[in-house]
N, C-alpha and C positions, 0 to 999 in steps of 0.2 A: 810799318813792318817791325820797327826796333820795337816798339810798345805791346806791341803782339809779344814781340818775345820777351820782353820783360814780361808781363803777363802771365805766360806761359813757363817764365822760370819759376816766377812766386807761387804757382801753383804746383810744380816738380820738389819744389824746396819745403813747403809747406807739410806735403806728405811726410808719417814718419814709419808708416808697413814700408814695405820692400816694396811686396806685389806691387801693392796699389801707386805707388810712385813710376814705379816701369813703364805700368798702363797708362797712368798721364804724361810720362813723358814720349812713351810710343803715339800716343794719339796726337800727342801737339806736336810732335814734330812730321806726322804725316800731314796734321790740316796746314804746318807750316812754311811747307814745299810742297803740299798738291803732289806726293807721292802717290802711288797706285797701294801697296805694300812698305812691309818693314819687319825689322826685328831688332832688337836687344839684345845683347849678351854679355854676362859678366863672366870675370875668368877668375878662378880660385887662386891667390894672388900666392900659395906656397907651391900651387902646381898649374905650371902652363896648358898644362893637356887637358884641361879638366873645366868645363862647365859649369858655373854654381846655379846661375839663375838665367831667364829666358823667357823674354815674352815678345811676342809677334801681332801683326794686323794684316790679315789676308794670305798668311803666307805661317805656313806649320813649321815648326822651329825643325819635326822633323824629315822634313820633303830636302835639306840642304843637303842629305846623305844620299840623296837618290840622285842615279849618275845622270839625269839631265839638267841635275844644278848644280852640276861640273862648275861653271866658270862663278858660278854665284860662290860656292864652297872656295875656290882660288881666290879671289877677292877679298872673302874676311880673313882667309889664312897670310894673303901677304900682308892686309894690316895690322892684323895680330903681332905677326915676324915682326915687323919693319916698326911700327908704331906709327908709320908712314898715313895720311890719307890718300883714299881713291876716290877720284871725279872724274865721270865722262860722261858728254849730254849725248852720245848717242854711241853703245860700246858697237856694233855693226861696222863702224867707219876704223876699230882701232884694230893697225893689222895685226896685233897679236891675240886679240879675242877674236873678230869679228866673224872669224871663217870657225870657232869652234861651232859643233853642232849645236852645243846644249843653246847657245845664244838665237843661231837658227831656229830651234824646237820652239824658244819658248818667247822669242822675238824680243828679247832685252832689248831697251834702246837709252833709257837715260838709267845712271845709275850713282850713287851717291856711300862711302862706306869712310865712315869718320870712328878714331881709336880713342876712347874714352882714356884720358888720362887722369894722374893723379900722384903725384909727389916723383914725376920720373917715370913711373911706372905702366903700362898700358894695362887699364883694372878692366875695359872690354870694349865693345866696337857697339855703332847703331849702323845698320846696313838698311840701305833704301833704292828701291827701283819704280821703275813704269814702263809699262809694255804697250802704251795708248800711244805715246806721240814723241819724236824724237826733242831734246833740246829744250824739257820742261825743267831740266835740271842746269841752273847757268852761275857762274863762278860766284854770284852774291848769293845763290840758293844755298851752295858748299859754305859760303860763309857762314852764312846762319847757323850749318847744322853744324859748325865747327864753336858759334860764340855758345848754343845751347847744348851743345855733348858737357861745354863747361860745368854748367848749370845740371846737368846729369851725375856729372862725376862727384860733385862735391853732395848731391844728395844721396849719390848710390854710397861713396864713404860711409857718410853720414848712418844711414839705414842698416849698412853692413856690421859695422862696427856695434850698433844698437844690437843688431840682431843676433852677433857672436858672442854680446854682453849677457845679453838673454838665457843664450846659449847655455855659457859659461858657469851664470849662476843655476840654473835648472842642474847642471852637471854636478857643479858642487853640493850641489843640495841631495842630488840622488846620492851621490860619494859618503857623505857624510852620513845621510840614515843607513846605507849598505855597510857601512862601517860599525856604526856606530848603534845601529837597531832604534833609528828617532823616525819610525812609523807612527807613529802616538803623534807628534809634531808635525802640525799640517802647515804648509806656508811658503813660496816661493820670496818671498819680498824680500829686499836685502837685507831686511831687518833682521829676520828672522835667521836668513843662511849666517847674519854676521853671528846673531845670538847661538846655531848650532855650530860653528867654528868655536866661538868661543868654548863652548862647553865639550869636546871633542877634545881642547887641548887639556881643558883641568880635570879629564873625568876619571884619569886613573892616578890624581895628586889625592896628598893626606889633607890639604888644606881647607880650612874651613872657606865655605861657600855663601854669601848673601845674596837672592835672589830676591830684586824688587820688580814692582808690577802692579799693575790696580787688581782686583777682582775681579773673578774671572780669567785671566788672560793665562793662567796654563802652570801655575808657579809649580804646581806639581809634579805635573808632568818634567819638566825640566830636572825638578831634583832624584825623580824615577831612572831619566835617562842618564843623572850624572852617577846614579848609584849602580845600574845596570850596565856600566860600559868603565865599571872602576875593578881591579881586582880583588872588591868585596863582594864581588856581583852573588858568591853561594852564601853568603853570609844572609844575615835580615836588612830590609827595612822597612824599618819602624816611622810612618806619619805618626804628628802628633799635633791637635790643635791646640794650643796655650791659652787662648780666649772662652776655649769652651769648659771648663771648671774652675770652679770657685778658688779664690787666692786663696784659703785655707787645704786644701788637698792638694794644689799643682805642688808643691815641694815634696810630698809625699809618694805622688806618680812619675815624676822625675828620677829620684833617686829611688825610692821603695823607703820602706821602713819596719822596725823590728817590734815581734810582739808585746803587747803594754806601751808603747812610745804613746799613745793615746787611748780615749776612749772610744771604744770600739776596733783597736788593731789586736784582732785574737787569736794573727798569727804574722808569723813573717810575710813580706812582701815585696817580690821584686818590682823595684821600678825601669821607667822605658829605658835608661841608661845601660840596665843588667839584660832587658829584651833585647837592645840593638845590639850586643858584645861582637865585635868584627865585624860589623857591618856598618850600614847609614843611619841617625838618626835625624829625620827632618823636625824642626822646630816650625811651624807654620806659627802665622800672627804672634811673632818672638816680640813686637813692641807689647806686648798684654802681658809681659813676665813687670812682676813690681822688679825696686830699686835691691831690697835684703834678696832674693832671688837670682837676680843678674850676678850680684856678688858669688853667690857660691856656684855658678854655671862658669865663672868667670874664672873659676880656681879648674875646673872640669876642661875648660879648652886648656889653657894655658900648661897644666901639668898632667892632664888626666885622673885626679885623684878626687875623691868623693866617698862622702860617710851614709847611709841608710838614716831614714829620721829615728832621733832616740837611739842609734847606736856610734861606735867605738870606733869599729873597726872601719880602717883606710881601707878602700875600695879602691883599683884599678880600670879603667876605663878604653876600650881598646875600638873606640867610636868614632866616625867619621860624623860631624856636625855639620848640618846643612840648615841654614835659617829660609825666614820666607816673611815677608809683608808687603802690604800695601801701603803703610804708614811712610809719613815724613819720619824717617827717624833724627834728622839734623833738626827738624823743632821739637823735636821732643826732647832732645839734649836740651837746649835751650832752658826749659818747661821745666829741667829735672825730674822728667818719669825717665830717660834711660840716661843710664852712666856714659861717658865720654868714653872712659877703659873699655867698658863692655862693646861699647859700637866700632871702637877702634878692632876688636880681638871679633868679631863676626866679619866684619870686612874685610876679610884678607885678599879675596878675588867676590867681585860685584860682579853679578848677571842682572842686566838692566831687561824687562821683557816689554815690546811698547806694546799699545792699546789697540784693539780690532780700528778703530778712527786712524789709525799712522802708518796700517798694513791695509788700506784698502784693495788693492792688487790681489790680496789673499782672501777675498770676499767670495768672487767666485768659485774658488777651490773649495771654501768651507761649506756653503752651499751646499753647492754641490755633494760633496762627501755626508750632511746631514741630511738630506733628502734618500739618497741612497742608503743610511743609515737606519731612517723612521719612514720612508716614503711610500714602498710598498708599489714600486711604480707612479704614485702621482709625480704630476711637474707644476712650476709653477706657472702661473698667467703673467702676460707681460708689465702688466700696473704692479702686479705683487712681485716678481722681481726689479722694479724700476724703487720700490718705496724699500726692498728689503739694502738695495747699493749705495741708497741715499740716506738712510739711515746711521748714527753716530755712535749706537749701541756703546752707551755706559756702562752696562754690563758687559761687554766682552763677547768672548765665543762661549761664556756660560751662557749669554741671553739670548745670543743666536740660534744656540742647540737648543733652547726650549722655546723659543717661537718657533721651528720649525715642526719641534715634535707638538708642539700644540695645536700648530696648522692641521697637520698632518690627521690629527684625531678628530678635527673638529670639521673639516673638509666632505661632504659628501662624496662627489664626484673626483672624477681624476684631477681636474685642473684646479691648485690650492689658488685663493684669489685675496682679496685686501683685506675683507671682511672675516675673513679668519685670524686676523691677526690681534694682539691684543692693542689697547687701549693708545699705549705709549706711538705706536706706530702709526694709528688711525689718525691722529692727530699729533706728530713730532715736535710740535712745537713748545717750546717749556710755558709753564705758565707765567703771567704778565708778572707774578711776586718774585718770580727768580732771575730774574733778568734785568740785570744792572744798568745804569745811565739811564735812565728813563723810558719817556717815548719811542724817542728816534733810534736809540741801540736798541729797542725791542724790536721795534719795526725792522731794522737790517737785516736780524735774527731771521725773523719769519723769513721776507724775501729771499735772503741766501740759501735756506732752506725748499723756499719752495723751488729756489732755479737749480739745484742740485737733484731734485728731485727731477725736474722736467726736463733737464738734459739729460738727465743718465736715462728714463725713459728715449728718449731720440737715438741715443747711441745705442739703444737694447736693441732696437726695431730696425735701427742703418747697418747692424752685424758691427758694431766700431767704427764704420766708414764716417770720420767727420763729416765731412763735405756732403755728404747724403743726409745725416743728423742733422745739418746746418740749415740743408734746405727743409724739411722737415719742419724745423721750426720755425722758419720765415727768416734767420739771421744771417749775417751777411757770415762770409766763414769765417774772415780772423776776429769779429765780435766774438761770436761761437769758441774756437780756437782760446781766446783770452779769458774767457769768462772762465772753460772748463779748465783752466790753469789757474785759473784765480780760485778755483773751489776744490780743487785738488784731485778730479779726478780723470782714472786714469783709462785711456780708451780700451786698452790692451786686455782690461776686463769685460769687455762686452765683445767679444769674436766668438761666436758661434762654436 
C-alpha cells in the first residue's frame, strides 16, 4: 500500500496544469481507499469564503448546496473552520449525524474529509464517502488520505503559484500594451514582458537608446513603440537604414547639404537630422556607419550640433537617437570599424530583443495571429504545426510571417500542410558543411532535431497532456518528461 502511494504521489507531483493534477489526485485517492465518490477543493488563500478550484468523481461539486447534503456541506465546513480532520467508518452510529435526514436520504455510511494544508494554512479539503458498505473506511485508510493530501498540497502550491505567475505576466503584459499602445508587440514570454517593461520605463527619457537583436526579431517595432509612447509622439519618425547607401552619400542624408558642396547638389538639402526635428530618429544597421562618420554623429549626440555638407553654418539638433543592429559591436571595436567613444555615446540604455528559438511559448500566439492575418480561414494540419514548434527559425518572426503567408498562397484547400512549406522546413536539418565536430556532433544535430520534432507533434495531438503525449509515443513518462526539458519545450504551448 505505501508504494501505491508513493506511486500515486509521483504522479500528483509530476503534473504541472492545475486541472490535470486535481484529476490524478481525485482518482488516486478514490482507487486508494475504494471510495464510492469524492472531491477537491481549493480555497482562495486571501479569502476564506471563496472557492478557486474544484474537481469531483461521482459526485457534482454542485449537489453540496442542495439541502440533502446537509451534513456532507457540515463536514467540509468544520474542516475548513477547524483545519481539524474528519473520520467515521460508518456516520449512522455517530449520534450527532446519524439521526440527520440528509444522512438517512442518502444512506452515508463511511466518510473520510482530510484539510489540505500548507505553511500553517488550510489551502483546501479532499472529501470522501461510500454509501455501499459501512467500515470501508478504517483509521490506516484516514492515514493514507492524510500522508497523500501532503503530496496534494505541495503540488496544488506548486501549480497555484505557476498559475498566478502566469497570471501575473499575461496581466502585465495586457498593462503595459494598454498603457503603452505595444499592440504591434506580440509575446507573452518573459522575455518579452521584461523587454516591454523595460521600454515603458525609457520611453518618455531624452536618452539615447541601443536596441540589439538578430534579424528579424522586431528592432523596429520597439523603436516605433519607444517613439510613440515618448512625448515626441506628434513630432516625426524618421527610420533610416545606414547599410543601404553608399559611404559616399550617407553623410550627405544624415546631415543634408548645401548647393555646389558637390557635383550634382543643384540645390539645398535637408538631411534625416533636419526631418526628424522634435522628434525620433532611428539609426537602423548603425554598425555600417565608417570610423570619419561615427566621429561627426558623435559630436550630434554629445552636443547636438551639426553642419550641412560644404556648409558653415552650426546647426542645432533637437533629435531623440535611437540605434539598432544585429552586429557584435564589442568585436568590431576590437577590429576598429566602430570607435570605443562612439559605442560608449549609443549605449546609454540597451534593449537586448532574444530570438523567436529563446521565446518559444510565443510560437503559438505568433501563429496564430499570422494565420489570422494571411489565412483567409485556412488552419493548419497537425504535422505542419508540429514541424512549424519545432523549428529554430533563424530568421525570426520576419521568417515566420512569410512561411505562413507563403503557405497560405500556395495551399489549395483549407488545411495548410508540410508540403507547402519552403525548402528550409522540409528538411531542417543544416547541411553536413555547416556543422561543426564532425560526424558524431552532426549526428546529435539531426537526432535532437528530429525528437523535438516528434514530441511536440505528441504534445499537439495529447492537447499538452504529457502523460497522454508520453503514451502516444511509447515512452515511459519521466523519459518523456526529461527529454522534453532537455529540448526546451514548453507544454503550455500546445493546449487547445
Amino acid at each position: 500500500m505505501l508504494a501505491r502511494l508513493l506511486e500515486l504521489g509521483k504522479r500528483v507531483l509530476a503534473e504541472s496544469d492545475l486541472d490535470r493534477m486535481l484529476t490524478a489526485a481525485i482518482d488516486g485517492v478514490i482507487e486508494l481507499c475504494g471510495a464510492e465518490r469524492g472531491m477537491i477543493l481549493l480555497f482562495d488563500p486571501g479569502d476564506t469564503d471563496e472557492v478557486v478550484v474544484e474537481t469531483a468523481r461521482n459526485l457534482e461539486c454542485e449537489d453540496i448546496e442542495r439541502p440533502e447534503f446537509e451534513v456532507s456541506r457540515s463536514i467540509l465546513e468544520r474542516v475548513r473552520t477547524t483545519g481539524e480532520p474528519f473520520w467515521h467508518p460508518n456516520v449512522l452510529e455517530d449520534p450527532k449525524l446519524g439521526h440527520k435526514a440528509s444522512v438517512l436520504r442518502l444512506l452515508i455510511l463511511s466518510v473520510i474529509c482530510q484539510p489540505i494544508r500548507h505553511g500553517g494554512q488550510t489551502l483546501g479539503v479532499v472529501y470522501l464517502d461510500n454509501r455501499s458498505a459501512e467500515g470501508v473506511f478504517t483509521a490506516e485508510t484516514a492515514r493514507l488520505v492524510e500522508s497523500f493530501s501532503e503530496f496534494i498540497s505541495l503540488a496544488a502550491r506548486n501549480a497555484l503559484d505557476r498559475r498566478q505567475l502566469a497570471q501575473r505576466i499575461c496581466d502585465l503584459s495586457a498593462e503595459l500594451r494598454e498603457r503603452y499602445d505595444f499592440e504591434a508587440i506580440l509575446g507573452h514570454d518573459p522575455r518579452m514582458v521584461e523587454v516591454l517593461r523595460l521600454v515603458g520605463r525609457i520611453a518618455d527619457s531624452e536618452a539615447t537608446v541601443l536596441i540589439r537583436g538578430e534579424s528579424g526579431t522586431g528592432k523596429e517595432l520597439i523603436a516605433r513603440a519607444l517613439h510613440f509612447n515618448s512625448r515626441r509622439r506628434t513630432r516625426p519618425f524618421v527610420p533610416v537604414n545606414c547599410g543601404a547607401l553608399p559611404e559616399n552619400l550617407l553623410e550627405s542624408e544624415l546631415f543634408g547639404h548645401v548647393r555646389g558642396a558637390f557635383t550634382g547638389a543643384v540645390r539645398d538639402h535637408a538631411g534625416w537630422f533636419e526631418r526628424a526635428e522634435g522628434g525620433t530618429l532611428l539609426l537602423d544597421e548603425v554598425a555600417e556607419l565608417t570610423p570619419p562618420l561615427q566621429v561627426k554623429l558623435l559630436r550630434v549626440l554629445e552636443n547636438g550640433e551639426y553642419s550641412r555638407v560644404g556648409g558653415s553654418q552650426i546647426r542645432s539638433a533637437n533629435v531623440r537617437v535611437v540605434a539598432a543592429t544585429n552586429r557584435d559591436l564589442e568585436a568590431l571595436v576590437k577590429e576598429g570599424r566602430v570607435r570605443q567613444d562612439f559605442l560608449y555615446r549609443l549605449n546609454v540604455v540597451e534593449v537586448r530583443l532574444p530570438a523567436l528559438r529563446e521565446r518559444r511559448s510565443d510560437l503559438p500566439l505568433l501563429i496564430r495571429h499570422f494565420l489570422a492575418r494571411f489565412g483567409g480561414g485556412k488552419r493548419l494540419g497537425a504535422e505542419a504545426e508540429a514541424r512549424l514548434l519545432a523549428y529554430d527559425w533563424p530568421g525570426n518572426i520576419r521568417e515566420l510571417q512569410n512561411v505562413i503567408q507563403r503557405a497560405v498562397l500556395l495551399s489549395e484547400g483549407p488545411e495548410i500542410e508540410v508540403r507547402h512549406f519552403p525548402e528550409a522546413l522540409l528538411c531542417p536539418q543544416p547541411a553536413p558543411a555547416e556543422l561543426p565536430g564532425g560526424f558524431r556532433e552532426a549526428k546529435q544535430r539531426v537526432v535532437e532535431r528530429f525528437e523535438r520534432e516528434y514530441l511536440s507533434r505528441c504534445l499537439r495531438e495529447a492537447g499538452g497532456n504529457i502523460s497522454q503525449a508520453a503514451r502516444t509515443a511509447g515512452i515511459d513518462y519521466k523519459n518523456f518528461y526529461n527529454k522534453m526539458q532537455q529540448l526546451g519545450i514548453d507544454p503550455a504551448g500546445f493546449k487547445g
